[in-house]
Structure formats: structure tokens, C-alpha cells
C-alpha positions in Angstrom: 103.0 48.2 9.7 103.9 44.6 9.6 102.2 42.5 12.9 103.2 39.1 13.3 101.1 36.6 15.8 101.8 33.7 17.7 100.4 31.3 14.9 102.2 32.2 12.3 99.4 34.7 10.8 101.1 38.6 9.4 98.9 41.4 8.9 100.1 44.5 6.9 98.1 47.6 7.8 98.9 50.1 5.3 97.4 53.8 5.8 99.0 56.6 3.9 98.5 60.2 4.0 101.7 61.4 2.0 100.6 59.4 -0.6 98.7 61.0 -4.0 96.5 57.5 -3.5 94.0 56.9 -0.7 95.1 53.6 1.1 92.8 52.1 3.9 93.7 49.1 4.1 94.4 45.7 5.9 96.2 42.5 4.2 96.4 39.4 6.1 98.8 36.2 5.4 98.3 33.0 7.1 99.3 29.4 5.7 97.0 28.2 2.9 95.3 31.9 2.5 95.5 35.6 1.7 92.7 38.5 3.4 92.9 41.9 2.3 90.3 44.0 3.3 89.7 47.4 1.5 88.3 50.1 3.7 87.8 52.7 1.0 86.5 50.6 -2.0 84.5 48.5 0.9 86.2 44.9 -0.6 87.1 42.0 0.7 89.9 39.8 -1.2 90.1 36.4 -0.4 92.7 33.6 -2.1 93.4 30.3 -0.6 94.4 27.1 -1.9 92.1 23.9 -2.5 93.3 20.3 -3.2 92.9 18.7 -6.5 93.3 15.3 -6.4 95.5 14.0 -8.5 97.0 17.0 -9.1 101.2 18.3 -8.5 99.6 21.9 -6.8 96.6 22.8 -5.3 94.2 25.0 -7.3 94.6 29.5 -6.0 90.4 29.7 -5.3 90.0 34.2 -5.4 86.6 35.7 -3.9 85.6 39.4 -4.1 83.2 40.3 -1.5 81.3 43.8 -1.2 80.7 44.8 2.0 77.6 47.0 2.8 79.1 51.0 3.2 77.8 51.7 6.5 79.9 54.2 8.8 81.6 52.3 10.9 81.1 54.9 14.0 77.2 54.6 12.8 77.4 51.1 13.1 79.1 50.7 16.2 76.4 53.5 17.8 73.4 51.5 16.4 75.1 48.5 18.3 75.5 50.1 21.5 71.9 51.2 21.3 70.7 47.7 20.8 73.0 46.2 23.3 71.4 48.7 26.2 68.1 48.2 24.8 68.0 44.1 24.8 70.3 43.5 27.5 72.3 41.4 25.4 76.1 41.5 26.0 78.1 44.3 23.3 79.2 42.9 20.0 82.8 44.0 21.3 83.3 44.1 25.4 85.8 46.2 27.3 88.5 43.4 27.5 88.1 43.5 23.6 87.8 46.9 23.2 91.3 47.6 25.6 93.3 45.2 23.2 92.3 46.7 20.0 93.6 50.2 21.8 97.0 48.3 23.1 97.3 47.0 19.4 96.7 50.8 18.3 99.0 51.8 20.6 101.7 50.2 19.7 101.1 50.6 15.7 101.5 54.2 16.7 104.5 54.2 18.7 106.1 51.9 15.6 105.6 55.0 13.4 106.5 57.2 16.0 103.5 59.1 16.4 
């Protein structure tokens, strides 16, 4: 699933369950960098380009982050919990929370599910 924003940014979600690989994952394109975040192998790759003076091309800087496996519905529990506990707004409100289900939506209905 291909989505394009307003700013120029693509995202290509990939999930595949035909396929003799597990895929999880989320790629991101915007000018002057590259995301793609790895849900199974709990990755995040980063490249982006960085000025050298001087120099006819910019330098391609690549990161590897390792993201701490947590469950994410653990997580988001543990969150909740805090938020009712403190009083302190959710990490993601309800206007948040309805666009992420829109954008779902619509990712589904694209692959006709």
C-alpha cells in the first residue's frame, strides 16, 4: 500500500500473508531521507543525506536502531493505566486515535478487504 501526503512524504506499508517470508513492515520516503521501520526484527533504518563542503554530492549517513520488543497492545495498556492514574492527557487522544482508524480504513478498502 503506497500513501502519499500533502508534503510530498510516501509511505509503503507492506504486510504479507501469502508470502513464504514474514513482512511487517513500514518504509517511508521524504526529500533528503529514507525510514523503514521493521516490526518483526524490531529495526529502525534510517539514511539521509548530509552536506560536505566542497564536495559534487552530499555524503548517504545510514543508522540502525533497535527498538526495545515490547508488545505493542502491552504497551499501549501500561499507557492507558498511567494516563488514568496521573491525570495526564493519553499518549494518543481520540482525535488521533479516529485518524489512524480512517487511515486503516482506507488501506483496507485499497486491498479490498
Amino acid at each position: 500500500m503506497r500513501l502519499e501526503f500533502v508534503n510530498g512524504t510516501v509511505a509503503n506499508v507492506v504486510a504479507s500473508r501469502v508470502s513464504d517470508k514474514q513482512t511487517r513492515r513500514i518504509r517511508v520516503f521524504q526529500p533528503g531521507a529514507y525510514l523503514s521501520l521493521d516490526f518483526i526484527a524490531q529495526t529502525i533504518d534510517s539514511a539521509g543525506l548530509k552536506e560536505r563542503p566542497g564536495a559534487a554530492r552530499p555524503e548517504i549517513v545510514r543508522e540502525r536502531l533497535q527498538i526495545e520488543a515490547v508488545k505493542p497492545l502491552d504497551r499501549e495498556l501500561a499507557a492507558f493505566v498511567q494516563s488514568v492514574r496521573t491525570g495526564r492527557p493519553p499518549l494518543v487522544d481520540g482525535a488521533i486515535g479516529l485518524k489512524a482508524l480512517e487511515v486503516a480504513l482506507e488501506v483496507r478498502a485499497r486491498i479490498g478487504g
